[in-house]
N, CA, C and O atoms as a GROMACS GRO file, in nm:
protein
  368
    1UNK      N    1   2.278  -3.984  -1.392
    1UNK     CA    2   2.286  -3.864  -1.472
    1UNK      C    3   2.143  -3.827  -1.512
    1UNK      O    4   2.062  -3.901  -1.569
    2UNK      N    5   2.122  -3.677  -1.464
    2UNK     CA    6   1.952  -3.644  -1.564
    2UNK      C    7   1.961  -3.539  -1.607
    2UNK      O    8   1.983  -3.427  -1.562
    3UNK      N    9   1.927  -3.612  -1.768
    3UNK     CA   10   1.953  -3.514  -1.850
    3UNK      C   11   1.777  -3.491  -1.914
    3UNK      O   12   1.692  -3.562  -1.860
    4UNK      N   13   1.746  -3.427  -1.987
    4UNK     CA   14   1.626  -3.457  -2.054
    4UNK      C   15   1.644  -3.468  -2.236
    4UNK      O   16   1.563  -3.471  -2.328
    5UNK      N   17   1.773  -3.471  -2.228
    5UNK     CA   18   1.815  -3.498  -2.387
    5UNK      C   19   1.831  -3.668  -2.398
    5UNK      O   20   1.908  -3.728  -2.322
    6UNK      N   21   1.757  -3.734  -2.493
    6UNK     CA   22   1.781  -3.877  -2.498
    6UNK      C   23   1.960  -3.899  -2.543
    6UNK      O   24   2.032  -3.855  -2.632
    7UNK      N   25   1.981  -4.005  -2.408
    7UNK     CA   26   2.127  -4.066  -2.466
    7UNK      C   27   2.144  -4.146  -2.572
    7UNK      O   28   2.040  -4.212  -2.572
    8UNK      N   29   2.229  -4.191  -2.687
    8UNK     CA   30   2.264  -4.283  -2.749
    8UNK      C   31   2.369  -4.351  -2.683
    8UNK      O   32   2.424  -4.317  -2.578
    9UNK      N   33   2.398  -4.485  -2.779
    9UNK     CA   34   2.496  -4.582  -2.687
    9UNK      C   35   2.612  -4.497  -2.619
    9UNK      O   36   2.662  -4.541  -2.515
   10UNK      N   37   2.649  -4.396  -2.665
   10UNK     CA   38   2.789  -4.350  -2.622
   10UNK      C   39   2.788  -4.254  -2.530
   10UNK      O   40   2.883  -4.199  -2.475
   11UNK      N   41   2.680  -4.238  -2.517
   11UNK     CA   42   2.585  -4.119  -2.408
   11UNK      C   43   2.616  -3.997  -2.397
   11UNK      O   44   2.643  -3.919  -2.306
   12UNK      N   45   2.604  -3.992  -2.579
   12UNK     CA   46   2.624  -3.835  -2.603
   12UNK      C   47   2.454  -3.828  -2.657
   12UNK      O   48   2.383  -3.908  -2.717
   13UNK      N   49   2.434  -3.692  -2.603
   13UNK     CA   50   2.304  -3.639  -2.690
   13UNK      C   51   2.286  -3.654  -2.806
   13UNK      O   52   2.382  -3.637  -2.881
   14UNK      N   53   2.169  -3.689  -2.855
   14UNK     CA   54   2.146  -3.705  -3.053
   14UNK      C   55   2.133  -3.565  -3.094
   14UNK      O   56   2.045  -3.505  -3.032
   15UNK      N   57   2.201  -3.492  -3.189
   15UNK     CA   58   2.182  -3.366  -3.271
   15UNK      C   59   2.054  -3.323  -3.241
   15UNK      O   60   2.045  -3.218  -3.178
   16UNK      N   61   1.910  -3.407  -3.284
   16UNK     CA   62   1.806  -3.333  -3.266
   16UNK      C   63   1.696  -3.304  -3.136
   16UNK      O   64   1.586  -3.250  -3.126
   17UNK      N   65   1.797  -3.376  -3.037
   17UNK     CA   66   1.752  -3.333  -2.888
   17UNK      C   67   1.805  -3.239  -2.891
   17UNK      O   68   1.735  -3.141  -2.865
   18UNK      N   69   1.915  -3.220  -2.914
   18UNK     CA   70   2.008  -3.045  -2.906
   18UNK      C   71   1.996  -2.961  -2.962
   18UNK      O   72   2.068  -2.869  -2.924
   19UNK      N   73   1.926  -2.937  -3.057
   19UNK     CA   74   1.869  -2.860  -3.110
   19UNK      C   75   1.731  -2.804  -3.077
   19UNK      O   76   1.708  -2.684  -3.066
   20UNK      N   77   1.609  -2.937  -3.056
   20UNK     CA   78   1.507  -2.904  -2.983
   20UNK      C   79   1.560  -2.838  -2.807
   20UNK      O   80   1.490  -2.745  -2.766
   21UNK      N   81   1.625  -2.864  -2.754
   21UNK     CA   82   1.654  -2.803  -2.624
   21UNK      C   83   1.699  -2.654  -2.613
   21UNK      O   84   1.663  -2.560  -2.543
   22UNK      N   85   1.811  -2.676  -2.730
   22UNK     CA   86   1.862  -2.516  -2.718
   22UNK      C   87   1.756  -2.439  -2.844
   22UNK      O   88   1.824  -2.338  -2.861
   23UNK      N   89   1.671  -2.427  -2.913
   23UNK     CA   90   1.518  -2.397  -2.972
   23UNK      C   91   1.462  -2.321  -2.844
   23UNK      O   92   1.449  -2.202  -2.819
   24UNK      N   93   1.429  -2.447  -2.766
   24UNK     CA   94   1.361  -2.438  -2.636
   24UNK      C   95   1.402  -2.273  -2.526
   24UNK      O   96   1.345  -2.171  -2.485
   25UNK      N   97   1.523  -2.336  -2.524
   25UNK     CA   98   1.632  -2.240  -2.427
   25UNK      C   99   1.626  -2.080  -2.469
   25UNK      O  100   1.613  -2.002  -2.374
   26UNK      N  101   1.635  -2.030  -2.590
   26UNK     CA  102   1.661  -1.939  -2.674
   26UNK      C  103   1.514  -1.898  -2.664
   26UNK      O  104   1.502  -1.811  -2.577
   27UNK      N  105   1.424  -1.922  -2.708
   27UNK     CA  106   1.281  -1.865  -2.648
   27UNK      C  107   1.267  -1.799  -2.597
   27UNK      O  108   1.243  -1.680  -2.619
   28UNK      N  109   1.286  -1.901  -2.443
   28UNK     CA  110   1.260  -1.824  -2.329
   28UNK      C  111   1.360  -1.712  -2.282
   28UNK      O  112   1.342  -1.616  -2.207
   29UNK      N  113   1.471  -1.756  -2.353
   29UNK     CA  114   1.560  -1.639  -2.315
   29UNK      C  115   1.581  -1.535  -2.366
   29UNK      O  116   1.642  -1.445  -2.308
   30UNK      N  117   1.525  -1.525  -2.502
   30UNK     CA  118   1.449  -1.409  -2.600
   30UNK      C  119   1.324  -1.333  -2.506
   30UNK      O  120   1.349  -1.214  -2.485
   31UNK      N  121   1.209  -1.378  -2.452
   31UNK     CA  122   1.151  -1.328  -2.395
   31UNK      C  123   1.186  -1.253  -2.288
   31UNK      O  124   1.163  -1.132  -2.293
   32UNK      N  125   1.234  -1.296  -2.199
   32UNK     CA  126   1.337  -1.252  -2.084
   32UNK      C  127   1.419  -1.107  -2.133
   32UNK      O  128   1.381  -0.991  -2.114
   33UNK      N  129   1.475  -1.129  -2.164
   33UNK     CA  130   1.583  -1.026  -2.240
   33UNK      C  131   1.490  -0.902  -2.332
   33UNK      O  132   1.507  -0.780  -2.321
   34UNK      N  133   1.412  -0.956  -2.403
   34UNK     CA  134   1.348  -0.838  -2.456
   34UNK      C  135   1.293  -0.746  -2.390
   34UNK      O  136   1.261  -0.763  -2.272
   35UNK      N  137   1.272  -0.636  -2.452
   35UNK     CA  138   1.214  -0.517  -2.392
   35UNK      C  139   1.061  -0.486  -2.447
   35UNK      O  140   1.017  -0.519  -2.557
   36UNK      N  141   0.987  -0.411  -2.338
   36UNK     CA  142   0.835  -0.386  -2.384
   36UNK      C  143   0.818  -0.265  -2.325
   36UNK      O  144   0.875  -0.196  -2.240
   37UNK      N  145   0.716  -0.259  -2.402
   37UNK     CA  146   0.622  -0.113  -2.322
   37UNK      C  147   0.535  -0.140  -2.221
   37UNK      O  148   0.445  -0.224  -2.219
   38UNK      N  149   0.582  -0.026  -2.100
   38UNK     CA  150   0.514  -0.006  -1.943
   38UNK      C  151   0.472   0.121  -1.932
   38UNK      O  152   0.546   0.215  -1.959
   39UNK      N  153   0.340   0.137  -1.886
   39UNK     CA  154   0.285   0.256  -1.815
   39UNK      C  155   0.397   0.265  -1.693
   39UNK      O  156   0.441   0.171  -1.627
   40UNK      N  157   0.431   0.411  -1.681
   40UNK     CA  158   0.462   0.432  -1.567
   40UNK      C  159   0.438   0.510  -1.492
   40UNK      O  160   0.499   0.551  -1.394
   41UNK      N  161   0.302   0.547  -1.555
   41UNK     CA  162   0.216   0.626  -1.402
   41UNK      C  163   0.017   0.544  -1.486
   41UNK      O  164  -0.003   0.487  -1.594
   42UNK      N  165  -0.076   0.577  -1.379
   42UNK     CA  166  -0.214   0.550  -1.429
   42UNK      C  167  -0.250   0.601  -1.556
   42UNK      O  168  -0.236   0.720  -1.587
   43UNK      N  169  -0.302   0.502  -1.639
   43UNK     CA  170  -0.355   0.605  -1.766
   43UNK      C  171  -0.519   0.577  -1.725
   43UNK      O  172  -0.578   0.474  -1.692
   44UNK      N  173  -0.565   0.722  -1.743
   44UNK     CA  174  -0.790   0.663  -1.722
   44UNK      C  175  -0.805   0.655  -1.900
   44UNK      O  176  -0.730   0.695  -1.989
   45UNK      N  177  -0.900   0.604  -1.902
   45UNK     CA  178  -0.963   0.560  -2.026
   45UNK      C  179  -0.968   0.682  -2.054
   45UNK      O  180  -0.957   0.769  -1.968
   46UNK      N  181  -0.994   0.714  -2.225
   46UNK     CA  182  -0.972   0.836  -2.294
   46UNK      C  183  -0.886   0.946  -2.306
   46UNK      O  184  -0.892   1.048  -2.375
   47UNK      N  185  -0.785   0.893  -2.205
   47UNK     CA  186  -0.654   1.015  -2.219
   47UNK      C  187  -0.567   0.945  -2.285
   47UNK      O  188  -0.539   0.826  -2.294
   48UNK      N  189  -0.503   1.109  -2.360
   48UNK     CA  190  -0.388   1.060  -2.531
   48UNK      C  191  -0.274   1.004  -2.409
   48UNK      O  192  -0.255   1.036  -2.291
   49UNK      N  193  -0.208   0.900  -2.509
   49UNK     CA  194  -0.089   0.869  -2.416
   49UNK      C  195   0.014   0.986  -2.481
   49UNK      O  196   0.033   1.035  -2.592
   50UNK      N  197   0.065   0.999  -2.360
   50UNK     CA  198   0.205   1.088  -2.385
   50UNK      C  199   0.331   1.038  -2.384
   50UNK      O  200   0.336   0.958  -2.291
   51UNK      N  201   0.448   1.044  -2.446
   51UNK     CA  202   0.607   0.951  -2.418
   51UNK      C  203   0.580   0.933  -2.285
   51UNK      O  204   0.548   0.824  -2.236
   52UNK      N  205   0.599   1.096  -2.187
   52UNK     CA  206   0.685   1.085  -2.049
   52UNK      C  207   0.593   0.978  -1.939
   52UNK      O  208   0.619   0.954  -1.821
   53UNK      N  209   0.464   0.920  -2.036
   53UNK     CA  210   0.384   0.808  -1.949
   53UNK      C  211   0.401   0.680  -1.959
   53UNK      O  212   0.322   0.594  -1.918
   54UNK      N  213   0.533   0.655  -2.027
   54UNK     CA  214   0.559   0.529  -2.122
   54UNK      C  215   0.728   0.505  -2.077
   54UNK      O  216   0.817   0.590  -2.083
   55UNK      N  217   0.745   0.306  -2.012
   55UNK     CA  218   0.845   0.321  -1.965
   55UNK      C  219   0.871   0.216  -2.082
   55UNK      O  220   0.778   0.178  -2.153
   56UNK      N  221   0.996   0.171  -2.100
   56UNK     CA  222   1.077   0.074  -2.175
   56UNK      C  223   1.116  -0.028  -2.006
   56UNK      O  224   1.151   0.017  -1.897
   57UNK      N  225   1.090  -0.192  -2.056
   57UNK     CA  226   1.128  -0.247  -1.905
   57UNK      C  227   1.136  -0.366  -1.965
   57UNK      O  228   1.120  -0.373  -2.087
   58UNK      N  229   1.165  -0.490  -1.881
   58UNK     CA  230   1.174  -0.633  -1.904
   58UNK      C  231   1.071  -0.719  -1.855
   58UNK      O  232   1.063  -0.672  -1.741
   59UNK      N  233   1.022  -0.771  -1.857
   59UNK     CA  234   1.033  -0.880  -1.938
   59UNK      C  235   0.968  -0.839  -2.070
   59UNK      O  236   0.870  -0.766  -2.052
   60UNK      N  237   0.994  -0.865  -2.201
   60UNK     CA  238   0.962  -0.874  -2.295
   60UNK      C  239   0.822  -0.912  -2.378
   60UNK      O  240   0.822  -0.904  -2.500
   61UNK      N  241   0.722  -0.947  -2.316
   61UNK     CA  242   0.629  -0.955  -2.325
   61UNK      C  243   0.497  -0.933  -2.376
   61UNK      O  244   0.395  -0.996  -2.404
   62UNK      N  245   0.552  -0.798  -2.377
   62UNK     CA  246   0.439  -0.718  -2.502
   62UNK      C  247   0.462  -0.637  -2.549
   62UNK      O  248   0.578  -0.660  -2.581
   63UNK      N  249   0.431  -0.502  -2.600
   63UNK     CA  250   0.490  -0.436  -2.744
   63UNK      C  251   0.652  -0.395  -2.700
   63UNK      O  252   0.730  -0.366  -2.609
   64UNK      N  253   0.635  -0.420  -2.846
   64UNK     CA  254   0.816  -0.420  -2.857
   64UNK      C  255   0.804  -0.250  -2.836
   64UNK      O  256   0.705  -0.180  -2.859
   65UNK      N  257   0.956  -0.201  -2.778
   65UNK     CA  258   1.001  -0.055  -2.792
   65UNK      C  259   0.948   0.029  -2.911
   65UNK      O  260   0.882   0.133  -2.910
   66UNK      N  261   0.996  -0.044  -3.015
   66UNK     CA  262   0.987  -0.013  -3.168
   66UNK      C  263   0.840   0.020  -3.192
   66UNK      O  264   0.817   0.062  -3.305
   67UNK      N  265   0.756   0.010  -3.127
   67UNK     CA  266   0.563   0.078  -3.168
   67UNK      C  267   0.592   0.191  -3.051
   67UNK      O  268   0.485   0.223  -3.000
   68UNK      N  269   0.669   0.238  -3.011
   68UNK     CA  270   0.645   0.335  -2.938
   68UNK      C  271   0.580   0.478  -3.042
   68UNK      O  272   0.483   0.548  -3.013
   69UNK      N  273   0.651   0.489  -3.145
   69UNK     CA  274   0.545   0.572  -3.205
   69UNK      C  275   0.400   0.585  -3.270
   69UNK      O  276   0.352   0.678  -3.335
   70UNK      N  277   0.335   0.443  -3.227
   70UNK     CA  278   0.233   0.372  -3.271
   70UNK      C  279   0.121   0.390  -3.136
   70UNK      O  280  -0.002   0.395  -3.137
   71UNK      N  281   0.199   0.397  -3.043
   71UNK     CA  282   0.122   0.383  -2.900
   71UNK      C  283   0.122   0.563  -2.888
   71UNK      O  284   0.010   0.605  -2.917
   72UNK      N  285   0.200   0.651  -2.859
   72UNK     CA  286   0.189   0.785  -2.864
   72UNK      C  287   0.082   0.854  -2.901
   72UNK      O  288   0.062   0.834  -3.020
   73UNK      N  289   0.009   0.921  -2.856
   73UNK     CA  290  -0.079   1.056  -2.917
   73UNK      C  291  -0.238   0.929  -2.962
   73UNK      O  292  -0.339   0.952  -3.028
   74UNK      N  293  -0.205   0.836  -2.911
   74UNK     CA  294  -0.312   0.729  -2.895
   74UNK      C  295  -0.401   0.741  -2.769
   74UNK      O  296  -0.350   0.770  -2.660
   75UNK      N  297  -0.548   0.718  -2.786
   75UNK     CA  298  -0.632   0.709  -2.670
   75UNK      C  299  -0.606   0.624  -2.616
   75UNK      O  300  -0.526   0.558  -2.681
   76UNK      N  301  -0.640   0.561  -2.486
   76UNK     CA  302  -0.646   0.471  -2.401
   76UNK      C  303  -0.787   0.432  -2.392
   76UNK      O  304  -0.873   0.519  -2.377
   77UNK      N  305  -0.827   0.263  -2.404
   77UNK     CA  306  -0.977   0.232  -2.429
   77UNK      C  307  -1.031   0.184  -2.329
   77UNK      O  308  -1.151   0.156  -2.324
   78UNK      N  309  -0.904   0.157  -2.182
   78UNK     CA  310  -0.959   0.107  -2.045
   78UNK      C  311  -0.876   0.186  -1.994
   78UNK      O  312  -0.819   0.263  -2.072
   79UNK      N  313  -0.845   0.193  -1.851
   79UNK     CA  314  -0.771   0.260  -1.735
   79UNK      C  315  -0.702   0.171  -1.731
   79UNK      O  316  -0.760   0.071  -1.687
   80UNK      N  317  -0.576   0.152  -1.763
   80UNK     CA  318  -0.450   0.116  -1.731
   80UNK      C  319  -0.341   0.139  -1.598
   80UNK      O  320  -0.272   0.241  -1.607
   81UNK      N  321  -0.326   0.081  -1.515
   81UNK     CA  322  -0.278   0.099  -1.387
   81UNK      C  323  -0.136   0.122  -1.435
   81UNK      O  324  -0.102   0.087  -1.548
   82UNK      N  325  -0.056   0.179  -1.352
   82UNK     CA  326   0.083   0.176  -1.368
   82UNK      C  327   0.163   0.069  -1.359
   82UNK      O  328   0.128  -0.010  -1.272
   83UNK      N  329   0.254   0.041  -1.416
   83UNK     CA  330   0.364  -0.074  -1.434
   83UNK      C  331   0.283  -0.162  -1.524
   83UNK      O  332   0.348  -0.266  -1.542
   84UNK      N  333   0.168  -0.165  -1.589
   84UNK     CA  334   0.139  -0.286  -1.674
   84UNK      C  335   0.190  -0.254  -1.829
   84UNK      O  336   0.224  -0.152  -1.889
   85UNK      N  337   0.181  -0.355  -1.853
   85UNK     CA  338   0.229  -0.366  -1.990
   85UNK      C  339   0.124  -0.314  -2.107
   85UNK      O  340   0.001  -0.312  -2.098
   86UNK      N  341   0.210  -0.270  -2.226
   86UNK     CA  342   0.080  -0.200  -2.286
   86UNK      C  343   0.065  -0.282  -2.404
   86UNK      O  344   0.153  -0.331  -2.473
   87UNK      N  345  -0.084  -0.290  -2.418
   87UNK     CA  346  -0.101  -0.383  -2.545
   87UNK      C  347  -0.235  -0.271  -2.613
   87UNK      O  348  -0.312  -0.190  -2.564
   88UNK      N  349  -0.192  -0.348  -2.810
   88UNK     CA  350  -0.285  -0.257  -2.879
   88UNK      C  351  -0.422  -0.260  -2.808
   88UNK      O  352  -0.475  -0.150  -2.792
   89UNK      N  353  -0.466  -0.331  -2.779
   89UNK     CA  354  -0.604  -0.377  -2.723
   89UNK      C  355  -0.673  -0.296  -2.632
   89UNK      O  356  -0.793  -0.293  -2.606
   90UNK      N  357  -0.557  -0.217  -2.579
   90UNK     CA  358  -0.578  -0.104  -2.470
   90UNK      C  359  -0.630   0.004  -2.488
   90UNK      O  360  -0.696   0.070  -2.407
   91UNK      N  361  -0.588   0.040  -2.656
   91UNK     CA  362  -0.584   0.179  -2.724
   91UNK      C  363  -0.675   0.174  -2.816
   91UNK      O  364  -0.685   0.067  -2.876
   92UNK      N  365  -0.762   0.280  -2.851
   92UNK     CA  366  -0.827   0.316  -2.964
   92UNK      C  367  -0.780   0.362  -3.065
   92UNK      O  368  -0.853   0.390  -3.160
   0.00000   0.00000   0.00000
């Protein structure tokens, strides 16, 4: 049997392997599942972002949906290729 949860004599998992595992599990599956902000066409440095340039996509990764009005009517501080993810760092 391979498990990566330590067995006790009865070779049931101890509570706090199961907890650290499913901790673990839930993470990554939070990330996965969440949603972020995507260019979905080129932005060049110094142009305002507009909504219709801004996709909602998965993996979860970087700004949440919810700053979409934070990212809007914002400069762009590098050229951003399409499909990347948008981070404040990008924007002025």
């Amino acid at each position: 049997m391979s498990t990566s949860a330590t067995l006790t004599p009865n070779h049931a998992p101890r509570d706090s392997d199961m907890t650290r595992a499913t901790r673990q599990t839930t993470s990554v599956t939070a990330a996965v599942a969440r949603k972020s902000l995507v260019t979905c066409e080129q932005i060049r440095a110094g142009t305002r972002i507009e909504k219709s340039q801004i996709a909602i996509m998965r993996p979860g990764t970087g700004l949440a949906p919810a700053m979409l009005p934070y990212v809007v009517g914002r400069a762009a501080k590098i050229d951003i290729q399409s499909g990347e993810l948008i981070t404040f760092e990008m924007l002025k």
